[in-house]
N, C-alpha and C positions, 0 to 999 in steps of 0.2 A: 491749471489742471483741476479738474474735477472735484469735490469731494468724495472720500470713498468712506461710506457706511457699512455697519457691519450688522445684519438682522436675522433676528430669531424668528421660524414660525413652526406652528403647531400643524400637526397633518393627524386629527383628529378622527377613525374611523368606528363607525359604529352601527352594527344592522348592516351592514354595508353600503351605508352611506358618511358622506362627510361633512365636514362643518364648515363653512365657507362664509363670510363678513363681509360685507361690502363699506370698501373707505369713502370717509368723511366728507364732505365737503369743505372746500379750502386746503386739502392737502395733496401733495402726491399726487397724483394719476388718482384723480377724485371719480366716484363711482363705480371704479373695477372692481371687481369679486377679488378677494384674495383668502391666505389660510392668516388666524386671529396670530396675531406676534406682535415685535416691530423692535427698535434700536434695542443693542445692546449699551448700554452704560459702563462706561471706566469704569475700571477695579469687576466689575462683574464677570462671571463665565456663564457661558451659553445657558447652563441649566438653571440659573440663579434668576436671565433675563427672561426668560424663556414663563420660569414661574411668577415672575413679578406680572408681567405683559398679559397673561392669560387669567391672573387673577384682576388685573384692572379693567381688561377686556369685557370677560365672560363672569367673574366671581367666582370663578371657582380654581382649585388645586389642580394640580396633575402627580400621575402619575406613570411609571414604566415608560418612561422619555429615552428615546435614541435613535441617532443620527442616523436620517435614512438618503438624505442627499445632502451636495454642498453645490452652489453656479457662483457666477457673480454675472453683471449685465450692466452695459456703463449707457445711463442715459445723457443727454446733453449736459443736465448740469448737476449729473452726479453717478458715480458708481456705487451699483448697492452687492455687496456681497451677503448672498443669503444661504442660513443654514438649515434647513428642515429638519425636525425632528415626530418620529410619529409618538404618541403619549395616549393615556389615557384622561380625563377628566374624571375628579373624583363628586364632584356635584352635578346638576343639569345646569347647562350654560345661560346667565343672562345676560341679555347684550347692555353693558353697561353706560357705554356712549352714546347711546342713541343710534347705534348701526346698526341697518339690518342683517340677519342671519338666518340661512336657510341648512338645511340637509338637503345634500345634494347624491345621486346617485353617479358611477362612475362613468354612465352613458352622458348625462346632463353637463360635464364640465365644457363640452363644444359648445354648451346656450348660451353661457354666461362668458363677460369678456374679463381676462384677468390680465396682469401685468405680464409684458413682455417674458420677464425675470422668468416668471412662473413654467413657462412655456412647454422646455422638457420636462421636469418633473410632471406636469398635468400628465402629458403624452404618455407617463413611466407608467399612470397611476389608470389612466383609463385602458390602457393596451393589457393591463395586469400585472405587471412586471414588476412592480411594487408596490 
């Protein structure tokens, strides 16, 4: 069976655009766009991962965090259960790892290719529904 992960991400909106990171090379589904997160850690809860991840990410804090979706999506060799949370950033984001990050407006999420995972919540997000 599979591993099953458990992941926090940020659904950052601002101006009416969003924040969106493109992952690493060598991980994951290397080069999709996705929103800045990632594992949560034992002993942690959502909000604890959620702030640790977006501060190693972006450098910056958050704030006004809450749960606006949950999916999960089992790729071959592994299940990612993910939790969306919309927040705010309480600094301007820098991209700490060396990934790029753009603002994205809610017509542009069809440009860019994101994780499977991501799928319905995109679709929530560009139709307006949330």
């Amino acid at each position: 069976m599979p591993d099953r992960i458990l992941v926090v991400a940020a659904v950052i909106e601002t101006g009416g655009r969003f924040l969106v990171t493109q992952r690493l090379r060598g991980v994951h589904l290397a080069g999709y766009w996705e929103f800045p997160g990632g594992k949560i850690h034992d002993g942690e809860t959502d909000e604890q991962a959620l702030a640790r991840e977006i501060q190693e990410e972006l450098k910056s804090a958050v704030e006004n965090v809450r749960r606006v979706f949950s999916t999960a999506h089992a790729y071959p060799e592994r299940t990612v259960e993910l939790r969306f949370y919309r927040c705010e950033l309480m600094e301007p984001p820098t991209a700490m790892l060396g990934q790029e990050m753009r603002w994205i407006a809610r017509d542009e999420f069809r440009t860019l290719t994101f994780p499977p995972a991501d799928a319905e919540l995109i679709e929530r997000l560009v139709n307006g529904s949330l």
